[in-house]
N, C-alpha and C positions, 0 to 999 in steps of 0.2 A: 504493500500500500504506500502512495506514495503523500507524505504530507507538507502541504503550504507554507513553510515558518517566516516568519517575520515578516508580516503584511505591511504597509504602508498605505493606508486608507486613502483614497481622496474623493470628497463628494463632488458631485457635478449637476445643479439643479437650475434649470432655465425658472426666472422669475417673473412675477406680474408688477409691476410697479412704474409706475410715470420715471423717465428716464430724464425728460425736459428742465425739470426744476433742478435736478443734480447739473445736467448738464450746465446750465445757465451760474451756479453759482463756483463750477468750479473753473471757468475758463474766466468768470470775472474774478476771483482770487488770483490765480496767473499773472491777471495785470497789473494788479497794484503790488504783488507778494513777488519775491526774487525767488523764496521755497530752499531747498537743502540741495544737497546731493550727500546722498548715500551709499546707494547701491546703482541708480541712476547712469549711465551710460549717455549723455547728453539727454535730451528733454528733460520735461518740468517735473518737480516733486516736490509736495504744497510741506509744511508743520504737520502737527499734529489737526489733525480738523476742530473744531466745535463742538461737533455731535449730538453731545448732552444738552446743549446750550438751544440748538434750533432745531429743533424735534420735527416744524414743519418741513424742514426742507429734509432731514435725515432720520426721521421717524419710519418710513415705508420699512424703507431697506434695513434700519435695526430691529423690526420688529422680525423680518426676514432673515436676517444673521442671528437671531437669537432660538427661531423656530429651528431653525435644520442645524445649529450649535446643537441644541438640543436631542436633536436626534440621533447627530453625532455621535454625544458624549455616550446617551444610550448604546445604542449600534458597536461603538469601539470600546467599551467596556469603561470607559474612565469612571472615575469614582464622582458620583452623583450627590454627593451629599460638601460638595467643594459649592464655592458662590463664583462663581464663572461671570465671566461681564467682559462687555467690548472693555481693553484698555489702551486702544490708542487707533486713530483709522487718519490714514493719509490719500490723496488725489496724488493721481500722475498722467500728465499729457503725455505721449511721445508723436511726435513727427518724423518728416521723415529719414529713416536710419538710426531713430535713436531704439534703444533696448535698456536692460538690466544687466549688470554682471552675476555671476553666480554667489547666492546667499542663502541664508536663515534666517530664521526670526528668532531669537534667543529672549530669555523670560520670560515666554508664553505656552501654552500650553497647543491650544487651536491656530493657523493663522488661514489668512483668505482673500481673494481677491472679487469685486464683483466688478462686470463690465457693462459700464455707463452706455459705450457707443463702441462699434468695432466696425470698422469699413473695411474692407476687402484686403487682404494683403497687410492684414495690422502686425502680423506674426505670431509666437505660440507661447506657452508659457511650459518651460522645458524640464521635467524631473528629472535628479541625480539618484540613482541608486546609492544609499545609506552609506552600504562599505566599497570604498573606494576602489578598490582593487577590484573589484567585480572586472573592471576596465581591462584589466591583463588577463584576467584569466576564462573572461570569457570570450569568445571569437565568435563573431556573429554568424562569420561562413559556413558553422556548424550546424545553423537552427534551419529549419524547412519555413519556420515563420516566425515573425518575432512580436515577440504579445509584451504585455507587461510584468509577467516572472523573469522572464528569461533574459532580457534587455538590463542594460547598464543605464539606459537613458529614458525616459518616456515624455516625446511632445504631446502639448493637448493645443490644440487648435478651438478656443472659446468664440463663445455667440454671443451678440448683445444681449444682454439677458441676465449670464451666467452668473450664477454665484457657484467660487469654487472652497471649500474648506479644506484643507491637509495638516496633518504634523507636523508643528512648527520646527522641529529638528530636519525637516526634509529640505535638502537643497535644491535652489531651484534657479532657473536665469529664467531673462524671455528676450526672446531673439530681435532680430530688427522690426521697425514698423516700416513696412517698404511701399506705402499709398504716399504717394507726394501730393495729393489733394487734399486730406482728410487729415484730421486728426485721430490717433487710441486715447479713449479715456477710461479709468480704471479709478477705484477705491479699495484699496487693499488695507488690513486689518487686523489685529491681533486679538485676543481672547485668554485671559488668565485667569488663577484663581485670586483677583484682587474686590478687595469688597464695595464692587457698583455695581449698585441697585441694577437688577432685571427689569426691561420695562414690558411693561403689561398689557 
């Protein structure tokens, strides 16, 4: 019998929510905010957001990150009896050619990304297999197909829509945005055990 060891979860849920009002207030933050750089690869990456503060504009979507958190933390077994709560949610433009370099989210537990807008040729958002070495000793020439056990790497190609959740220990890049018209606009997000208030 052959058994699956160390899964690395990631959900992947198309959502219902007015995109417009995100859109609108994070392309006007852009203008007046210079934002960080992080992990950012050229384009824009805002502060920490508000969230708490303007429920109307970011209320949909944390009731939505907090729904399928939830289901998560069931689902992957995490300990349910912890007070889990967004603790920190950033905007990022990319244009075009810009991406992420490869990262984590460190002191969190959950982290996510959901996409605002995605036009054609936005790029992926790319998983590292855990242990590194996977890389040498696996040779892809070997496999008849390559799925997500078997693989060193796993891109996902997201929809506007998406909300995506994963293990914050999981490294991840996201490749170029290669639409020279358009803008990627994304909110990506972290989830700990710190003690904010669940909203209802």
């Amino acid at each position: 019998m052959i058994h699956n060891l160390f899964a690395c979860p990631v959900l992947i849920e198309n959502i219902k929510i007015k995109n417009t009002p995100l859109k609108i207030y994070i392309q006007g933050l852009a203008k007046k905010d210079k934002g960080r750089k992080i992990s950012n690869e050229g384009g824009w990456q805002s502060n920490n957001l508000p969230f708490m503060d303007d429920m109307k504009i970011f209320g949909p979507l944390c009731k939505k990150i907090i729904s399928y958190s939830q289901k998560y933390i069931v689902e992957t077994s995490l300990k349910n009896d912890k007070k889990y709560g967004i603790s920190n949610m950033w905007a990022n433009i990319n244009k075009y050619k810009d991406g992420n370099m490869l990262h984590c989210h460190p002191f969190s537990v959950i982290s996510g990304v959901y996409y605002v807008k995605v036009p054609e040729n936005s790029g992926g958002i790319e998983f590292f297999h855990p242990e590194q070495a996977i890389g040498s000793y696996y040779i892809h020439d070997y496999y008849e197909k390559l799925t997500p056990i078997n693989s060193a790497t796993w891109m996902i190609e997201p929809k506007e829509g998406d909300l995506l959740l994963f293990p914050s220990f999981l490294k991840h890049r996201v490749s170029p945005h290669l639409n020279k018209k358009e803008d990627r606009i994304t909110i990506a997000f972290n989830i700990a055990d710190y003690k904010i208030k669940w909203i209802q």
